[in-house]
C-alpha positions as CSV (number, residue, x, y, z in Angstrom):
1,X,96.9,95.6,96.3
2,X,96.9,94.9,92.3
3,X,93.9,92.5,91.9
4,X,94.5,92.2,87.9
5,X,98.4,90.2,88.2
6,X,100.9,89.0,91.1
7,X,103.4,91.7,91.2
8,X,106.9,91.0,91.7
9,X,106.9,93.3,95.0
10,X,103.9,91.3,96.5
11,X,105.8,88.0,95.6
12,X,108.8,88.8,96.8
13,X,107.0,90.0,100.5
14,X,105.3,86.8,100.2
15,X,109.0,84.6,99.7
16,X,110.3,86.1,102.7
17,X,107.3,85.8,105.2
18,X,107.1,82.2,104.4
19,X,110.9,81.4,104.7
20,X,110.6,83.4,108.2
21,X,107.6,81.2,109.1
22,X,109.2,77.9,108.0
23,X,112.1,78.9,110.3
24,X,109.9,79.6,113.5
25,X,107.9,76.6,112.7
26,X,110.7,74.4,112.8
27,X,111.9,75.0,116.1
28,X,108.3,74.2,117.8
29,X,105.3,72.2,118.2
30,X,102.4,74.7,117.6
31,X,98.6,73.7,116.9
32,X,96.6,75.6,113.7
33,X,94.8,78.4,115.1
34,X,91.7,80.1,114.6
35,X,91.5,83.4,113.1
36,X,89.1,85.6,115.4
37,X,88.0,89.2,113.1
38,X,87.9,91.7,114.9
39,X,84.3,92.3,116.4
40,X,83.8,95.0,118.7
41,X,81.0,96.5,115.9
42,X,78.7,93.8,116.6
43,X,76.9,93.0,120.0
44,X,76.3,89.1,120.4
45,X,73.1,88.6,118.9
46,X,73.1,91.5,116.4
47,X,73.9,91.6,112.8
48,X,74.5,93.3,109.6
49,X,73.5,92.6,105.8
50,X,75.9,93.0,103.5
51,X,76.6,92.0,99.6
52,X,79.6,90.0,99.7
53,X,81.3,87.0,98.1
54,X,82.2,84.0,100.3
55,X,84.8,81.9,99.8
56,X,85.3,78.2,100.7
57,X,88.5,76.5,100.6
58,X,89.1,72.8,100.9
59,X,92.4,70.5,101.3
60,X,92.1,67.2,99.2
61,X,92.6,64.4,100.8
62,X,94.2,65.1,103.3
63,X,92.3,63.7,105.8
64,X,93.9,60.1,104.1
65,X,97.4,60.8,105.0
66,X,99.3,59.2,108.1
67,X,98.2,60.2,111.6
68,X,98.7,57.6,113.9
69,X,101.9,58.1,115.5
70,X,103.7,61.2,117.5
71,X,105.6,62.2,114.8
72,X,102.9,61.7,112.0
73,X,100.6,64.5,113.7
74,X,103.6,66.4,114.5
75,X,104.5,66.3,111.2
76,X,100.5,67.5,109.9
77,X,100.6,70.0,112.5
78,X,103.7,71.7,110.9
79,X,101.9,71.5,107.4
80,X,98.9,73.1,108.7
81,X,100.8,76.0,110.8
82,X,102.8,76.7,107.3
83,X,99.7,76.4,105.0
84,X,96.8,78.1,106.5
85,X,99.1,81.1,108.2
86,X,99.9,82.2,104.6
87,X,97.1,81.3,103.3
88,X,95.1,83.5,106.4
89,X,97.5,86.2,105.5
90,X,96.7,86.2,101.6
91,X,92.8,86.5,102.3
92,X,93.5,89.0,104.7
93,X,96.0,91.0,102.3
94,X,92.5,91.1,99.8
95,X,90.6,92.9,102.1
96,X,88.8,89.3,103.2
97,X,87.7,88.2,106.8
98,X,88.5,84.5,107.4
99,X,85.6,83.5,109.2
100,X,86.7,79.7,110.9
101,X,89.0,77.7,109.9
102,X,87.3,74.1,109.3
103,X,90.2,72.0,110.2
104,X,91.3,71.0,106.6
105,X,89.5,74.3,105.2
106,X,88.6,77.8,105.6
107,X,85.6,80.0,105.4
108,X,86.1,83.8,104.3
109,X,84.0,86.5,102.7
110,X,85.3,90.0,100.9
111,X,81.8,92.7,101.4
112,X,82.0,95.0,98.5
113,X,83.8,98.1,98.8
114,X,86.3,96.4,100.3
115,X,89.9,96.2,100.2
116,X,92.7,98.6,99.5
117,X,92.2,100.2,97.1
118,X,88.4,99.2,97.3
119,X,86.5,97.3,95.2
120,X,83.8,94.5,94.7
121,X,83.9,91.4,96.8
122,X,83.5,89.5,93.7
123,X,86.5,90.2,91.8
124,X,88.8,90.6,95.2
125,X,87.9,87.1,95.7
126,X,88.6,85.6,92.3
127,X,92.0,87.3,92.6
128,X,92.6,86.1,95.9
129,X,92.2,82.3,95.0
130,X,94.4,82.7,92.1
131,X,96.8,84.3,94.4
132,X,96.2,81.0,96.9
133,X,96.6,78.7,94.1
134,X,100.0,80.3,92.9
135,X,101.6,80.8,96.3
136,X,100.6,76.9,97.3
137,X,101.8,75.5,93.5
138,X,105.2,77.3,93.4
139,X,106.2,78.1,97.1
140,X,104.5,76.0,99.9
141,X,104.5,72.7,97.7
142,X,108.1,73.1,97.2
143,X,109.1,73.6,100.4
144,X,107.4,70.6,101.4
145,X,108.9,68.3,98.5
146,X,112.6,69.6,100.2
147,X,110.9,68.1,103.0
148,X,109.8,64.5,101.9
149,X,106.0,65.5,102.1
150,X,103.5,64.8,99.7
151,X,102.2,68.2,97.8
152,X,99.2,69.7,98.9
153,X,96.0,70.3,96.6
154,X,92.7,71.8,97.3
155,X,89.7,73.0,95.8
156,X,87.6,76.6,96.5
157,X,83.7,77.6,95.7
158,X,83.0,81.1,95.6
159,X,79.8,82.8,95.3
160,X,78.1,86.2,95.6
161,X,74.9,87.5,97.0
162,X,73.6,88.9,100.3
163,X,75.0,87.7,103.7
164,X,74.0,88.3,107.1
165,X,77.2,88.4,109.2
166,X,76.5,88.1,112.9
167,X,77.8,87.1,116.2
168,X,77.0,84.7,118.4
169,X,77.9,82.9,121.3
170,X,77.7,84.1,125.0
171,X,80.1,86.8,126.5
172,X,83.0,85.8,129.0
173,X,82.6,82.1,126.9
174,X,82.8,81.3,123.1
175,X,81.8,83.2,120.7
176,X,82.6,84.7,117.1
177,X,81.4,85.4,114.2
178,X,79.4,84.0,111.8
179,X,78.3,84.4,107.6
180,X,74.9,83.5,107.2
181,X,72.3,82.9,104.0
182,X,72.2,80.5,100.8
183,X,75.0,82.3,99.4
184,X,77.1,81.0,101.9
185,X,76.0,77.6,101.9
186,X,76.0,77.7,98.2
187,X,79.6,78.3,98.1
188,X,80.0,75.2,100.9
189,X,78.1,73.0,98.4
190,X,80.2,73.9,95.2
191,X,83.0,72.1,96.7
192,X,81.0,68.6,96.3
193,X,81.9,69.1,92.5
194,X,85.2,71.0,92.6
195,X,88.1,68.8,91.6
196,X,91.3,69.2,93.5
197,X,93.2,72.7,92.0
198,X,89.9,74.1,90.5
199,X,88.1,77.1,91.2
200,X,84.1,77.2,90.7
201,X,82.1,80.2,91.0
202,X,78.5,81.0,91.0
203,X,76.2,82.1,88.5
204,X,76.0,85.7,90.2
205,X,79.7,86.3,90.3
206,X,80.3,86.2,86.9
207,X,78.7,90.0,85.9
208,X,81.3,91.3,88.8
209,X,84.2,90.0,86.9
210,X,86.4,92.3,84.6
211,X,85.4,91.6,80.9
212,X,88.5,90.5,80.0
213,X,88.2,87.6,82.5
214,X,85.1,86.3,80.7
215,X,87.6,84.1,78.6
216,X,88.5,81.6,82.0
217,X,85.4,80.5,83.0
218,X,83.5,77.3,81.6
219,X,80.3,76.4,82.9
220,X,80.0,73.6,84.8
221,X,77.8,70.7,83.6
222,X,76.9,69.1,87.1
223,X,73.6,69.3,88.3
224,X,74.1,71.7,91.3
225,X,70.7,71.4,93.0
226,X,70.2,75.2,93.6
227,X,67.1,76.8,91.5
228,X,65.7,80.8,91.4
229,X,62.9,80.5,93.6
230,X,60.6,82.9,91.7
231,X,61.2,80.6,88.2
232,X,62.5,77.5,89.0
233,X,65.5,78.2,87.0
234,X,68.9,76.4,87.7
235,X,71.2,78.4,89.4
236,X,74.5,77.4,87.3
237,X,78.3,76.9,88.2
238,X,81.2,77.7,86.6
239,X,85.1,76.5,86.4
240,X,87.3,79.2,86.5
241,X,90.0,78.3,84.5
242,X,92.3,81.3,85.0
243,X,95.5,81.7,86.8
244,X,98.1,84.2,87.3
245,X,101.4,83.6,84.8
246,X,103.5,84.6,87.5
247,X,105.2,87.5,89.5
248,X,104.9,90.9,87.0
């Protein structure tokens, strides 16, 4: 995986796989699923603390479209199997676990030294949401339009710090897991000032960013709400402004 550009190979791979999908889709009813990571490392109950970034990704307004008849949700339910299985894919692709899928959203985190080849869980996940962005601007949305449906926009918080990732649940029933600590619900909270198609990004995930990123990201004058403990500083976001040109 190239984390600094889309390459044309990637692209490409990414074309196909969603034409397939469409295809498949088309011929069936099928509800979104939910991604289970694998979790045979963790025994219910136990966890493990980890630096990661955590990503949170949020449809607009799409809880305000038509639902009410057979064919409406039929219709949504087609959207969401085309959407969030490439989208799943993309995270996973970045060395990312997608944690739950929220219904119109979905949860991941990248742990540093992640990924192939391996690197920081910051900068996997910056890359990964422009990779998100791109495929959903110039593949998904126009395979909808060919399709009569309105184009789908959403927004994503990302920040960085340590997580707890645990599972819970009870065994033979439910259970899965979990990311838990402020960083997470920082991230979840971003998305209260994220307007649709824009990325923010915490304070901490800025110094885990290439240099030559440093030129995309604006800070973000809403009051976020989140202050250092020890100094009662604001904890700041930032828009990231960046996005990839295109396949290279």
């Amino acid at each position: 995986m190239d984390y600094e550009r889309l390459t044309r190979a990637y692209w490409d791979s990414q074309v196909k796989r969603v034409v397939k999908d469409l295809a498949k889709i088309a011929g069936q009813t099928a509800a979104a699923g939910r991604v289970v990571p694998e979790e045979e490392d963790l025994a219910i109950g136990q966890g493990r603390r980890l630096n990661m970034a955590v990503l949170f990704l949020d449809l607009s307004g799409f809880s305000a479209r038509p639902a009410e008849t057979a064919e409406e949700q039929e219709l949504l339910l087609r959207v969401f199997n085309l959407f969030f299985t490439e989208m799943i894919r993309i995270v996973e692709e970045y060395g990312g676990t997608v944690e739950k899928n929220t219904g119109d959203g979905l949860m991941a985190y990248f742990e540093d030294g992640g990924g192939t080849p391996p690197e920081s869980g910051a900068k996997r996940a910056v890359a990964c949401s422009l990779t998100l962005m791109h495929t959903t601007q110039n593949l998904i949305n126009p395979i909808l339009q060919g399709s009569g449906v309105e184009d789908l926009h959403f927004r994503i918080g990302i920040d960085y710090g340590p997580v707890t990732v645990a599972q819970i649940g009870a065994r033979q029933r439910f259970h899965g897991l979990v990311a838990i600590g402020t960083t997470a619900n920082i991230a979840s909270k971003m998305l209260d000032v994220a307007n649709p198609d824009a990325i923010v990004i915490g304070e901490a995930v800025l110094p885990r960013l290439p240099n030559a990123w440093s030129q995309w990201w604006r800070l973000d004058k809403a009051i976020t709400g989140w202050t250092y403990l020890a100094t009662g500083v604001l904890y700041s976001f930032y828009r990231y402004d960046g996005r990839w040109t295109g396949p290279q």
